[in-house]
N, C-alpha and C positions, 0 to 999 in steps of 0.2 A: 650152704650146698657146695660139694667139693664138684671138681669139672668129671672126674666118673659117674658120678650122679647125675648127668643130667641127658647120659646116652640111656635108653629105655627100650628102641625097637632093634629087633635082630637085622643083620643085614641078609643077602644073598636072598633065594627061593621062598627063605619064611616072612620075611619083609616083603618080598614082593605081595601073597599072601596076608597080608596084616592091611597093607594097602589098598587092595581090590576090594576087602569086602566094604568100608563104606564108601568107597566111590561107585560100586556099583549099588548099593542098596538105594546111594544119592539118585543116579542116571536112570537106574528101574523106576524111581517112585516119580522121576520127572519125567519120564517118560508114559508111565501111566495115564499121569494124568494129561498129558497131551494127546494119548489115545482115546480118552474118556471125551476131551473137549472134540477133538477130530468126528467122534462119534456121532455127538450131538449138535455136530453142527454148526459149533460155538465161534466165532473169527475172537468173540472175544475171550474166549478161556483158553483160545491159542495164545493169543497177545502177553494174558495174563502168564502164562507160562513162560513163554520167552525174555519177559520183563523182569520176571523171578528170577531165571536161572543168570542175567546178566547182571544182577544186581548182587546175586550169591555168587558171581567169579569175582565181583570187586573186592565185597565180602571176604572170600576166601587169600584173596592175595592181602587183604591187610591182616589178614590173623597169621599167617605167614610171618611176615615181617614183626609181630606184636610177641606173639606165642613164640618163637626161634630166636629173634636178635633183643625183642627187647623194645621194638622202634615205634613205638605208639605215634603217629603220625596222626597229626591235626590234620593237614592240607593234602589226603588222598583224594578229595575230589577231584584235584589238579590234572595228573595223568589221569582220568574217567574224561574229564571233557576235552583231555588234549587229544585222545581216541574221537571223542564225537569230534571235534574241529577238523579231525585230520580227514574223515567222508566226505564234509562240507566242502571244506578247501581243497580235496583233490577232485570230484565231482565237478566245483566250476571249473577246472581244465581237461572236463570227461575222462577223468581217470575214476572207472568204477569196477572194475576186473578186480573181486574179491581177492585173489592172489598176490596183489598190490596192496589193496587199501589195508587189510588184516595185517600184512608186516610192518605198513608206515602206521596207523595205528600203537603197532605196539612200541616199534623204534622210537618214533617222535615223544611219547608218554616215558620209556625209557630214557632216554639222554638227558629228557627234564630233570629227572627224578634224581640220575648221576648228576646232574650242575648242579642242579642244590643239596642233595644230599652230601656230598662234597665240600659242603660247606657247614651243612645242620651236622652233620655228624663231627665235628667241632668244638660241640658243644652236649651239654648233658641234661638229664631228668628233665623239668618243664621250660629249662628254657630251647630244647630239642622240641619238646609240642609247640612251642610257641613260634619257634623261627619257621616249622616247617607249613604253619597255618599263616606267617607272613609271605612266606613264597606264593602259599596258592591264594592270596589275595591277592598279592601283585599280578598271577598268568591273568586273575578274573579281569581285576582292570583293564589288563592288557586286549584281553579278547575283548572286553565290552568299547574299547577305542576302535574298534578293528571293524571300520565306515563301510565297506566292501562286502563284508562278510554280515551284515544285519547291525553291527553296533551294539547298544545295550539290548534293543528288541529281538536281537538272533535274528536267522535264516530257515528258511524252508530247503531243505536236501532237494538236490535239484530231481533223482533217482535213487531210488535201491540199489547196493551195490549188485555187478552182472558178474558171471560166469563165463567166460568168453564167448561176452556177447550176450548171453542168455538170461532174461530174469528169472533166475532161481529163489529171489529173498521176496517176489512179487507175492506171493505167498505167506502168511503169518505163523504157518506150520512150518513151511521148512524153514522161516527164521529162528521158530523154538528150536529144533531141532537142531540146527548150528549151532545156539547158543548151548545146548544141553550136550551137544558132544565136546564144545570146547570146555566146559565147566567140569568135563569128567577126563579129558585130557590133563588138565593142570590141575584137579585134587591128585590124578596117578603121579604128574610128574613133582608135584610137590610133597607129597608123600614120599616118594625115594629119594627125593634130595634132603631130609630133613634125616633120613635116616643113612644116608652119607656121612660123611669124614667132612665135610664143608657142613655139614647138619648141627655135626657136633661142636663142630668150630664156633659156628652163631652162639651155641647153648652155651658154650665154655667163657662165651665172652659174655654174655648177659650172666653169668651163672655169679663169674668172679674174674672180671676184668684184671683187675690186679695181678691176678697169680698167673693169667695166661701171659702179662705182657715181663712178667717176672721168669719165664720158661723161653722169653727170648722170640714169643708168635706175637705180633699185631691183629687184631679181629675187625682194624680198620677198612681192609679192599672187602674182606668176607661181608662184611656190613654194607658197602657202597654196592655191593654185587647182590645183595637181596635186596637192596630198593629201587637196584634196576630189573628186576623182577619181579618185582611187586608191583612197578611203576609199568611196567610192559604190560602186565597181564590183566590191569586196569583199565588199561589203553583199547587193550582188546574188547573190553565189558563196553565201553564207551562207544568205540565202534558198532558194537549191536544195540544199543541204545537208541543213537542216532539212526538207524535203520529204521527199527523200529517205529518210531514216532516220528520219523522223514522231519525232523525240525530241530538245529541246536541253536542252542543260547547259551551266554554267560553262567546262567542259574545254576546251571550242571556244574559249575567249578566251587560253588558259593559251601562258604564254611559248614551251611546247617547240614549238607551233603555229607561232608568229610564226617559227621556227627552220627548223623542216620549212620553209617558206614559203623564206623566205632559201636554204635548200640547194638549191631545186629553181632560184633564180633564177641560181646560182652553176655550178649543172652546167650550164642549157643554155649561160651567158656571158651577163653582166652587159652590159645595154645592148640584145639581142640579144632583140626583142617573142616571137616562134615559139619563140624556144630557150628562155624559163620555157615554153611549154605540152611540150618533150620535155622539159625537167627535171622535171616536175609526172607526168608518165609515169612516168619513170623510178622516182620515188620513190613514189610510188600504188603500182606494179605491185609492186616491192619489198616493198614496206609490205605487200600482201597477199598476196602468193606465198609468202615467206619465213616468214609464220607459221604455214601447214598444216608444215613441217619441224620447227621448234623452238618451246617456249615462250621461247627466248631470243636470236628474231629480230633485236628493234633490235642486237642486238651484232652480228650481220652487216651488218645495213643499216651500221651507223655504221662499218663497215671498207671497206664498198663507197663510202661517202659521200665518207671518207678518200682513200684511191685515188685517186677522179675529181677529188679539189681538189687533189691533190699534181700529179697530169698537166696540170692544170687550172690552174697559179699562177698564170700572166698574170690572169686574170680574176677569183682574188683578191685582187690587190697592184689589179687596176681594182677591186673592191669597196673597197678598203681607203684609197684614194686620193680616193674618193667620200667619204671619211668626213672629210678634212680640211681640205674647201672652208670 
């Protein structure tokens, strides 16, 4: 694949246009059915909506980073629970003003993301998976040493983040609803930056590193700079996470996380912004349908997971090809 090849969307007016339509077709349909649950009543088919659309922005920022750079990342659970940490731990010094929590969230998940990455991008193909799932072992440990804050058992959030002053997220509606405008926030804004000059730069580097750094460009800051935006926008997901279910814990960091993440960006196709938030669907709904039947769900989910990669190999042989730039 030569580095012209791998520019595909127009820019200016008609990108923006190429953009809109599945991040809205994404926001209408999450929004539907928050109106549908709204309707009936449901606190839990709010919940369920909210949970989806935060686990489709994690979703969406690893496929970001996978489908653009290349950067198949084992250890994205890391920045998701450096987000949940950061509620927990600004909440015990009553810092709950959304306007706060939402940017340390994404910062703190961020700067992680640059210190290691900084380091994983170093190195290449699995041994880049490998080191980047050693980091987020290590934050796990880390947080599970952390006596203060719950230890290996976690913590109960002491409050829902407030609105100066006001419980706005007391509510499980307007926490979907938060979640589902920032998820349509960052498909729009990662959508035009992909179809940017920085867009092409990632492609050029995962395309044929070789020849970019033969033309006298490094794709090394371009690389550290989409895993602090991946790592950010994680952070974020983590932050409504933790809202959400007012409790974190270690768990949120734990490898089979970083995994689930990966599965949901593999089912919708690798590369493909809308299609992690219908893989993030798929796997959520799963994930919670399947356990009112058995206590020994994930063995379904992991045969249904199965299935969809087998029908699905183009787009893991593109995962897998990402891994050896």
């Amino acid at each position: 694949m030569t580095v012209a090849e791998t520019v595909r969307k127009p820019g200016g007016s008609a990108g923006l246009r190429l953009a809109l339509q599945p991040t809205l077709v994404c926001v209408f349909a999450f929004a539907a059915a928050l109106a549908v649950a709204h309707g009936l009543g449901s606190s839990y088919g709010a919940t369920m909506v909210g949970r989806t659309a935060a686990f489709a922005l994690a979703a969406v920022s690893l496929s970001f980073l996978i489908g653009q750079g290349g950067l198949v990342s084992f250890g994205h659970a890391a920045p998701l629970g450096i987000g949940a940490y950061a509620v927990l731990i600004a909440g015990e010094y009553d810092v709950t003003n959304l306007l706060v929590v939402l940017p340390l969230g994404f910062a703190s998940a961020a700067l992680f993301s640059v210190a290691t990455g900084a380091i994983a991008l170093r190195t290449r193909g699995v041994y880049f998976i490998m080191i980047t799932l050693a980091f987020a072992q290590m934050i796990f440990y880390v947080a599970a040493s952390l006596s203060a804050f719950g230890g290996d058992d976690g913590m109960a959030v002491a409050s829902r983040s407030t609105l100066f002053g006001m419980r706005v997220l007391k509510s499980d509606t307007n926490l979907a609803i938060l979640a589902i405008a920032l998820l349509g926030v960052a498909l729009l804004a990662l959508d035009r930056l992909v179809a940017s000059r920085y867009g092409l730069m990632l492609r050029a580097g995962r395309a044929n590193e070789t020849k970019l750094q033969a033309l006298g460009l490094d794709p090394y800051r371009h690389r550290l700079t989409a895993l602090a935006i991946g790592g950010g926008l994680a952070g974020l997901a983590g932050v409504l996470l933790a809202n959400q279910v007012e409790y974190v814990s270690p768990a949120t960091m734990n490898w089979h996380v970083s995994g689930e993440l990966i599965v949901m960006v593999v089912l919708g196709g690798t590369g493909r912004l809308a299609g992690a938030v219908l893989g993030a669907v798929v796997v959520t709904v799963l994930d919670e349908t399947l356990g009112h039947f058995t206590e020994h769900w994930k063995l379904g989910l992991g045969l249904v997971i199965v299935a969809v990669v087998l029908l699905r190999g183009a787009d893991l042989k593109a995962l897998l090809r990402g891994t050896s730039a």
